[in-house]
N, CA, C and O atoms as a MOPAC input file, in Angstrom:
PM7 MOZYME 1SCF
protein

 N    -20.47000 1    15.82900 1    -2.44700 1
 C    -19.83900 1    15.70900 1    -3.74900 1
 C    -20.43000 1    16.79500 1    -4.64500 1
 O    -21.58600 1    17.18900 1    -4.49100 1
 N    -19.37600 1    17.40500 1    -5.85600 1
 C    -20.09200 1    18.43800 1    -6.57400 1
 C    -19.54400 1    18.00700 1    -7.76600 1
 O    -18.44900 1    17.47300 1    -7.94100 1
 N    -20.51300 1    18.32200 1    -8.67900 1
 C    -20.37600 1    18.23000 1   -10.35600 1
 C    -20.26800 1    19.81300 1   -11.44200 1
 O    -21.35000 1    20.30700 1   -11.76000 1
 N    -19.35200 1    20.30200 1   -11.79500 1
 C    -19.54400 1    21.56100 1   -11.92000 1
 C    -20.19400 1    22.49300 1   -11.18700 1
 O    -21.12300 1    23.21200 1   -11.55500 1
 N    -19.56700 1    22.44000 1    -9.94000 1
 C    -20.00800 1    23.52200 1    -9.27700 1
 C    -21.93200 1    23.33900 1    -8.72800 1
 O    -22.67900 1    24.19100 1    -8.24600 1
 N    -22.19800 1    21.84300 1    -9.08000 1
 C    -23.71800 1    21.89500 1    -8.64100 1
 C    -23.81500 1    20.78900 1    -7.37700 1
 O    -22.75100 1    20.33800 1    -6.95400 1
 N    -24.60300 1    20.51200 1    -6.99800 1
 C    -24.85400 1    19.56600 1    -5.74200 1
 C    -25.21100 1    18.38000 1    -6.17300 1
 O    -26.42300 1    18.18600 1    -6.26900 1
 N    -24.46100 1    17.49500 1    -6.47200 1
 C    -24.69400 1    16.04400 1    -6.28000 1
 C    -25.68600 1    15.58000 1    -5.69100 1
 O    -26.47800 1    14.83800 1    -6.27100 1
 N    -25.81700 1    15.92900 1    -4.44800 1
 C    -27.44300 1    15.79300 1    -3.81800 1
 C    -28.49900 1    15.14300 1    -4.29500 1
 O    -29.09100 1    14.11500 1    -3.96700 1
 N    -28.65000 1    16.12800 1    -5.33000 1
 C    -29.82900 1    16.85000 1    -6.05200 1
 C    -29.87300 1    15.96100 1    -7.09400 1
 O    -31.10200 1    15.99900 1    -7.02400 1
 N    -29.67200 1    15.16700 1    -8.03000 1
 C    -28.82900 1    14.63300 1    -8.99500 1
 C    -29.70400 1    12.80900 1    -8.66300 1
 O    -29.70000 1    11.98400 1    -7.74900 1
 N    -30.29600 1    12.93700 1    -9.93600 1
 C    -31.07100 1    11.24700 1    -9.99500 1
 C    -29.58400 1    10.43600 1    -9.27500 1
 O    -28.37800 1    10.61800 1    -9.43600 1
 N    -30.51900 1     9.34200 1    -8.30700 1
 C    -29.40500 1     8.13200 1    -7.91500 1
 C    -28.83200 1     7.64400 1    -8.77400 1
 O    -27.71100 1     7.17200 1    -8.58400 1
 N    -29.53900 1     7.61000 1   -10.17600 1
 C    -28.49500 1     6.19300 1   -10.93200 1
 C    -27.61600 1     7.23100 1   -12.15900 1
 O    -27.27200 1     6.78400 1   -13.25300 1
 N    -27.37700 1     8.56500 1   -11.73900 1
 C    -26.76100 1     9.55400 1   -12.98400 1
 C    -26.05000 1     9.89700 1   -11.20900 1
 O    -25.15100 1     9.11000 1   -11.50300 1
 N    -25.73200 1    10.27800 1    -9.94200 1
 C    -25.25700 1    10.42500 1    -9.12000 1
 C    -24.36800 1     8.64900 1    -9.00900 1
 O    -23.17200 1     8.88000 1    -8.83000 1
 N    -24.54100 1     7.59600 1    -9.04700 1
 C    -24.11700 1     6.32400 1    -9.13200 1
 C    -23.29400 1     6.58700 1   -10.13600 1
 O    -22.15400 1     6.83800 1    -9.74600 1
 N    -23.43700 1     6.62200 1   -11.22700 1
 C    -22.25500 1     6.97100 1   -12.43700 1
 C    -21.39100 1     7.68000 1   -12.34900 1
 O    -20.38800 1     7.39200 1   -13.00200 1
 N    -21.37300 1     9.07400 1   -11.41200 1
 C    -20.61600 1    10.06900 1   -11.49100 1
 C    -19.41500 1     9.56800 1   -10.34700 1
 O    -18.20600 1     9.79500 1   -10.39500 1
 N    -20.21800 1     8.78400 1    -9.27600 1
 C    -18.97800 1     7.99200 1    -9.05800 1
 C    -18.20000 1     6.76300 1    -9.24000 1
 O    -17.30400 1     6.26000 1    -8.56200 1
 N    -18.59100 1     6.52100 1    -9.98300 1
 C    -17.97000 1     5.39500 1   -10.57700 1
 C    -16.77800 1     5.77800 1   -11.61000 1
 O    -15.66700 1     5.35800 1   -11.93400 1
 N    -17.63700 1     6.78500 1   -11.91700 1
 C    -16.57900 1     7.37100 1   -13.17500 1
 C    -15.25900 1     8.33200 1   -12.35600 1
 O    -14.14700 1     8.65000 1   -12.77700 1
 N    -15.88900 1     8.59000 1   -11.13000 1
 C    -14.40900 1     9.06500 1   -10.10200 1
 C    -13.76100 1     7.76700 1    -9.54600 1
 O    -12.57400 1     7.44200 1    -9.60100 1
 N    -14.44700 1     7.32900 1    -9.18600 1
 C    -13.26000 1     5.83200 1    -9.05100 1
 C    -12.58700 1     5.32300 1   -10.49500 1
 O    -11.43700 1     4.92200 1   -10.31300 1
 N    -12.84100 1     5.27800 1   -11.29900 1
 C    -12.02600 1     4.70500 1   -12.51900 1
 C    -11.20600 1     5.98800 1   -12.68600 1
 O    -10.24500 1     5.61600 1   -13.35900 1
 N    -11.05600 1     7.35300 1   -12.42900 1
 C    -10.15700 1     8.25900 1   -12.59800 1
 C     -9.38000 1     8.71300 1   -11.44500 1
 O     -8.56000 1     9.62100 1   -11.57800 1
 N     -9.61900 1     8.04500 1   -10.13700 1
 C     -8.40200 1     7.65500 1    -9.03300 1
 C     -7.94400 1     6.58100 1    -9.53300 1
 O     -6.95700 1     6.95000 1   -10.16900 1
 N     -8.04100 1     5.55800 1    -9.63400 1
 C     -7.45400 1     4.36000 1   -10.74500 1
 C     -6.77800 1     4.43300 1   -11.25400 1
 O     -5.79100 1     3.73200 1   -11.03100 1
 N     -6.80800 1     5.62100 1   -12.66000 1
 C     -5.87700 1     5.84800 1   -13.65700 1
 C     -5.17600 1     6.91100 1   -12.85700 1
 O     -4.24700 1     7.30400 1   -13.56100 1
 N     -5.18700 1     7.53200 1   -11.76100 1
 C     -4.18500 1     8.31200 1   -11.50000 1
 C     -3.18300 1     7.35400 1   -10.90900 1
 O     -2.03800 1     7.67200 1   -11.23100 1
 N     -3.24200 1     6.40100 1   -10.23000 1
 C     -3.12500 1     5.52600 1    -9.06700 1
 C     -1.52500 1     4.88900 1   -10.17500 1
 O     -0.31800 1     4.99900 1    -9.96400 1
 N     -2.38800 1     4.18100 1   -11.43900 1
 C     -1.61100 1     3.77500 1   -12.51100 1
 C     -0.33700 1     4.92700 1   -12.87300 1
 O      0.85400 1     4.65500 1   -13.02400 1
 N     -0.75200 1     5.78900 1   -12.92600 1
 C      0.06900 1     6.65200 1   -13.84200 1
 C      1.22100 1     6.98500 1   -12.57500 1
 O      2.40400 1     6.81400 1   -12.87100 1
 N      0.90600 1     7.43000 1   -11.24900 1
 C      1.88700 1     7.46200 1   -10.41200 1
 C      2.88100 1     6.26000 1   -10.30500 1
 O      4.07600 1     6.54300 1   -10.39100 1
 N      2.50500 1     4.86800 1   -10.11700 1
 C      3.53500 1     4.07400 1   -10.22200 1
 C      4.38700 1     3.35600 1   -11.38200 1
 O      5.30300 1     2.53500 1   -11.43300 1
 N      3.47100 1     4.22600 1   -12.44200 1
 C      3.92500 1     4.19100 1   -13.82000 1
 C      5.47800 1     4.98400 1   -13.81300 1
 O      6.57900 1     4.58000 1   -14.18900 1
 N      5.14600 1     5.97000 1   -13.35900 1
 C      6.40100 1     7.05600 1   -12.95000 1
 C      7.32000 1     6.92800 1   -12.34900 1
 O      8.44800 1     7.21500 1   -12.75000 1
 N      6.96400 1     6.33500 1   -10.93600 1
 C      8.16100 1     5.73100 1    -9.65500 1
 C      8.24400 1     4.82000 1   -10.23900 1
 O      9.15900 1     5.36800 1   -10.85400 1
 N      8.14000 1     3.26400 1   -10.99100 1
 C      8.79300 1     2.76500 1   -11.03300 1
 C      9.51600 1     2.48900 1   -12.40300 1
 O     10.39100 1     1.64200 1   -12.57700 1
 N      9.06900 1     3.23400 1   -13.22100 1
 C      9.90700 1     3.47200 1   -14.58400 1
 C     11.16800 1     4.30200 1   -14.12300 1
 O     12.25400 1     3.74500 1   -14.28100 1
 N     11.15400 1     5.59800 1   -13.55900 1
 C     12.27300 1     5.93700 1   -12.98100 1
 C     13.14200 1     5.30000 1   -11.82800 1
 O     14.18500 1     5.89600 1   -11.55500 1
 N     12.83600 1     4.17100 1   -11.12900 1
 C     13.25400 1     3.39500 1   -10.16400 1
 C     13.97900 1     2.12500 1   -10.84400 1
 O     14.86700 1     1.48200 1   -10.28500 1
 N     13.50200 1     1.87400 1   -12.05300 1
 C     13.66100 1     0.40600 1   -13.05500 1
 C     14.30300 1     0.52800 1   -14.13300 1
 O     15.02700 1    -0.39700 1   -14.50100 1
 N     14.18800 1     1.63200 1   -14.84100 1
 C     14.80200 1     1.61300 1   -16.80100 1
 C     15.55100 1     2.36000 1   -16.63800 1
 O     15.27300 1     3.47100 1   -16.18700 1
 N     17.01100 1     1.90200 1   -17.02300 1
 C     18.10800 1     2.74000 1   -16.84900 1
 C     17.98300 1     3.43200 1   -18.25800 1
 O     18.31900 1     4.61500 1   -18.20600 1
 N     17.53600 1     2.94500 1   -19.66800 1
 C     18.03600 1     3.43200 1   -20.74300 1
 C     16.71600 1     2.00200 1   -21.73200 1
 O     16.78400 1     0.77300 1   -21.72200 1
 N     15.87900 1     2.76800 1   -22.30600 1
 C     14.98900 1     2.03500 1   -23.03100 1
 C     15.33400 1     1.50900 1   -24.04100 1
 O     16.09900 1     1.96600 1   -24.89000 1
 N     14.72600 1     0.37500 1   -24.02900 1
 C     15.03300 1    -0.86100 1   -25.07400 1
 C     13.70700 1    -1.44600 1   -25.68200 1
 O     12.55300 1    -1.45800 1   -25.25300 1
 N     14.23500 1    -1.88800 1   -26.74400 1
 C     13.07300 1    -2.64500 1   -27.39600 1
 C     12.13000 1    -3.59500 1   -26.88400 1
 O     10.93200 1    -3.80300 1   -27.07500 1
 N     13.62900 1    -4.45700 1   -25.70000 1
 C     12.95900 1    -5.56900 1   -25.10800 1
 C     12.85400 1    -5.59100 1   -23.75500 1
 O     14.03300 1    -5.35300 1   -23.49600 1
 N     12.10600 1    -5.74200 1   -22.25900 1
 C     12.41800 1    -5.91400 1   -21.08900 1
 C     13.36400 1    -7.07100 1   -21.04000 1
 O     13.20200 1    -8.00100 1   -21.83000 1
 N     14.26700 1    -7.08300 1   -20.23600 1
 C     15.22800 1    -8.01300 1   -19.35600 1
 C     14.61600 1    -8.50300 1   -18.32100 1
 O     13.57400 1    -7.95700 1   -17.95900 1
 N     15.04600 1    -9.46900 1   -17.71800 1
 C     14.40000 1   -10.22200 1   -17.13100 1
 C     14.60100 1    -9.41100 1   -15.75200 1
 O     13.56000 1    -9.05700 1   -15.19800 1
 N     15.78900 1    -9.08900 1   -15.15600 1
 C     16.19900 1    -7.74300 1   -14.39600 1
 C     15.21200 1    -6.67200 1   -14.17200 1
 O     14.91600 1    -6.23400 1   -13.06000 1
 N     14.79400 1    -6.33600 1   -15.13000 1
 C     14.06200 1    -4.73300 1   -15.31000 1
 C     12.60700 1    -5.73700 1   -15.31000 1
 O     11.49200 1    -5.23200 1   -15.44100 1
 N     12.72800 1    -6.55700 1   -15.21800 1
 C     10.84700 1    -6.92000 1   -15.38400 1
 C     10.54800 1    -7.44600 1   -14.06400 1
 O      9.48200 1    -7.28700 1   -13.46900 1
 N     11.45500 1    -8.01400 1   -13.69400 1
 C     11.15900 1    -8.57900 1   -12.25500 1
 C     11.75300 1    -6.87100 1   -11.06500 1
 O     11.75500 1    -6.98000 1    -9.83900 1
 N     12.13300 1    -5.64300 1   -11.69900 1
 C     12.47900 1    -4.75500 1   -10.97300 1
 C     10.68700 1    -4.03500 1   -10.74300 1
 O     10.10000 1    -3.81800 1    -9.68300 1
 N     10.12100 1    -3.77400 1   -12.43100 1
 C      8.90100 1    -3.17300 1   -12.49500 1
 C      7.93000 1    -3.88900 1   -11.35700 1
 O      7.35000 1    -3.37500 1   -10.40000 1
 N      7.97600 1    -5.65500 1   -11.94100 1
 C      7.06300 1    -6.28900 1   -11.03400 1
 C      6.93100 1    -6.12600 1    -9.40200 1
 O      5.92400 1    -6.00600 1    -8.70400 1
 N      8.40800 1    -6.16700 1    -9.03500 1
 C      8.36300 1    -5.87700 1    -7.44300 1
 C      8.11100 1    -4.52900 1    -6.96300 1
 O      7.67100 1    -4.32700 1    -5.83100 1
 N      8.33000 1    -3.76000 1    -7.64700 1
 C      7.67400 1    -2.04900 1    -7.84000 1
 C      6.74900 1    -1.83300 1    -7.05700 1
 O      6.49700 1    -1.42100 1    -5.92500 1
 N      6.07000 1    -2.43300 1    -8.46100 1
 C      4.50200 1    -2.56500 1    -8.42100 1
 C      3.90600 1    -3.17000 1    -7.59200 1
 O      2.90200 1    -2.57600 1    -7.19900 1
 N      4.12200 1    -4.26700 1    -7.07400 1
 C      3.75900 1    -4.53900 1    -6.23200 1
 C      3.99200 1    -4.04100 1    -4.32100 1
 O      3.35800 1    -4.47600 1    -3.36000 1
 N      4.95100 1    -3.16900 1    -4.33600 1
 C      5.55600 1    -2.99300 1    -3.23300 1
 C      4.49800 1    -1.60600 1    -2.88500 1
 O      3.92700 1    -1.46500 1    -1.80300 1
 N      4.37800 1    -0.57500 1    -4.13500 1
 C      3.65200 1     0.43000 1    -4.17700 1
 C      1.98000 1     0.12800 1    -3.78700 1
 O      1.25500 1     0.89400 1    -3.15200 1
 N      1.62200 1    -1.12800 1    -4.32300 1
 C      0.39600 1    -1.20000 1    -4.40000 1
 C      0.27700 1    -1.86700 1    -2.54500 1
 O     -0.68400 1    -1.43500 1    -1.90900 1
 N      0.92400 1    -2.53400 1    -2.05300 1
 C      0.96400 1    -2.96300 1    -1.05300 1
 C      0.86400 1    -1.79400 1     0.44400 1
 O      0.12500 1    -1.88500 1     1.42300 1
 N      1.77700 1    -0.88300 1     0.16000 1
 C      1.80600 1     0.24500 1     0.96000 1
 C      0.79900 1     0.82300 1     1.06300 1
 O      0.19000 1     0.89400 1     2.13000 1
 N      0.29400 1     1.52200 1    -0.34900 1
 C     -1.07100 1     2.16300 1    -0.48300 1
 C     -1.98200 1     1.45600 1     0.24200 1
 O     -2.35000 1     2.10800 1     1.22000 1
 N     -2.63600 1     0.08900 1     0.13300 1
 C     -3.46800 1    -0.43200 1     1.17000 1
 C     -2.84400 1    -0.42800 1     2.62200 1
 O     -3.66000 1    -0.17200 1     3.50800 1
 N     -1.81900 1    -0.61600 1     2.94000 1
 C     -1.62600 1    -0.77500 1     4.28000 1
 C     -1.66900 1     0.41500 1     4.55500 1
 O     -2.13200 1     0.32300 1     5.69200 1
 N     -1.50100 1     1.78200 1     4.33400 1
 C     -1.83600 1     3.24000 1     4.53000 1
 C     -3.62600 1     3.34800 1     4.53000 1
 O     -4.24200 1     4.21900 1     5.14400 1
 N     -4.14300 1     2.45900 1     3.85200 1
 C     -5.24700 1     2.87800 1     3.30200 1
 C     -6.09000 1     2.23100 1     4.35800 1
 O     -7.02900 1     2.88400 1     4.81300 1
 N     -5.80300 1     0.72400 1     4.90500 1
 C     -6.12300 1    -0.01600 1     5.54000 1
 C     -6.04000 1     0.65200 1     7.76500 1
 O     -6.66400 1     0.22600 1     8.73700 1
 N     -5.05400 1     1.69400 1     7.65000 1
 C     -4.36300 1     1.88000 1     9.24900 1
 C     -5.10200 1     3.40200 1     8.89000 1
 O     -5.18400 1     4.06000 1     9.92700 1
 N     -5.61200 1     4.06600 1     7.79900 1
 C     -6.40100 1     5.33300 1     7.88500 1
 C     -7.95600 1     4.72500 1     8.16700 1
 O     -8.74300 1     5.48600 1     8.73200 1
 N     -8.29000 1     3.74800 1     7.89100 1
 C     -9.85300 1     3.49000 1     7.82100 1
 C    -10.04100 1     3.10100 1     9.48700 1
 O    -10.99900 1     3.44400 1    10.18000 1
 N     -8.86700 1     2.29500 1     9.93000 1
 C     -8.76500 1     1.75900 1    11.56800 1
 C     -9.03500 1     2.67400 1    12.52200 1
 O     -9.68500 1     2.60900 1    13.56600 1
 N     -8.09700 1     4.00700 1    11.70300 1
 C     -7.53500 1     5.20500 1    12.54500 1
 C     -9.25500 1     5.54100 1    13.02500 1
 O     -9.75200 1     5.62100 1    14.14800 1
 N     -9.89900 1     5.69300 1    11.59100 1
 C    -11.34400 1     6.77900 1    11.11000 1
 C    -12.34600 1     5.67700 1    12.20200 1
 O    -13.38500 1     5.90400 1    12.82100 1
 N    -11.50800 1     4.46200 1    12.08900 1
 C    -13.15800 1     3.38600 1    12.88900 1
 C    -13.16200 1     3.63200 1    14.67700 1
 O    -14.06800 1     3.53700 1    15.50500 1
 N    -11.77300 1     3.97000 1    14.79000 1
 C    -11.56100 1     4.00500 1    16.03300 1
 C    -11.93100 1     5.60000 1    16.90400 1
 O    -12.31300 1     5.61800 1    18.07400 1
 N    -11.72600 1     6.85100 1    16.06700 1
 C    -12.51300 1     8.01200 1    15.83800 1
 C    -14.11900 1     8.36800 1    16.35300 1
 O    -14.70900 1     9.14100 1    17.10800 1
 N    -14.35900 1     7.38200 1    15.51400 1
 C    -16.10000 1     7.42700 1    15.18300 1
 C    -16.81100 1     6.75800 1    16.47000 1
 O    -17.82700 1     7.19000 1    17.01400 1
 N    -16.06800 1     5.61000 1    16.85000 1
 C    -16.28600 1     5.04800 1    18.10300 1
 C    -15.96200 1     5.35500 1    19.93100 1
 O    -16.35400 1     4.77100 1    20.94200 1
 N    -14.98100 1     6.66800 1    19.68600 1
 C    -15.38800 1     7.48900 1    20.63400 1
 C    -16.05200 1     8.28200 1    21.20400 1
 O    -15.72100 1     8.67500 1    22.32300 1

């Protein structure tokens, strides 16, 4: 891992501990903002003041369908990596 161009390495454990933490909360918000995108463009034909019950149960299954994939991708890459390592 590198922090401006320096070695993480090198870098106290609990200021190296933060730096990733603070990269996991900013895969997170990317994570958000992508299915923010697919499913606003997949769901809102034309914005309104109020969700419909239609468009809320469209976002909800979205969201959930996106978040579901991502682990099962995420889940059959770690299998792939366990099964790898064990040859």
């Amino acid at each position: 891992m590198s922090f401006g161009g320096a070695d993480a390495e090198g870098l106290d454990p609990e200021i190296r501990r933060a730096l990733e933490v603070e990269q996991a909360k900013a895969r997170f918000q990317s994570q958000i903002h992508s299915f923010t995108d697919l499913c606003w463009d997949a769901c809102i034909d034309k914005p309104s003041a109020k969700l419909d019950s239609k468009t809320e149960n469209c976002l909800m299954n979205c969201v959930e369908r996106y978040i579901d994939s991502n682990l099962m991708l995420a889940n059959r890459f770690a299998d792939k990596m366990k099964r790898m390592s064990s040859n």
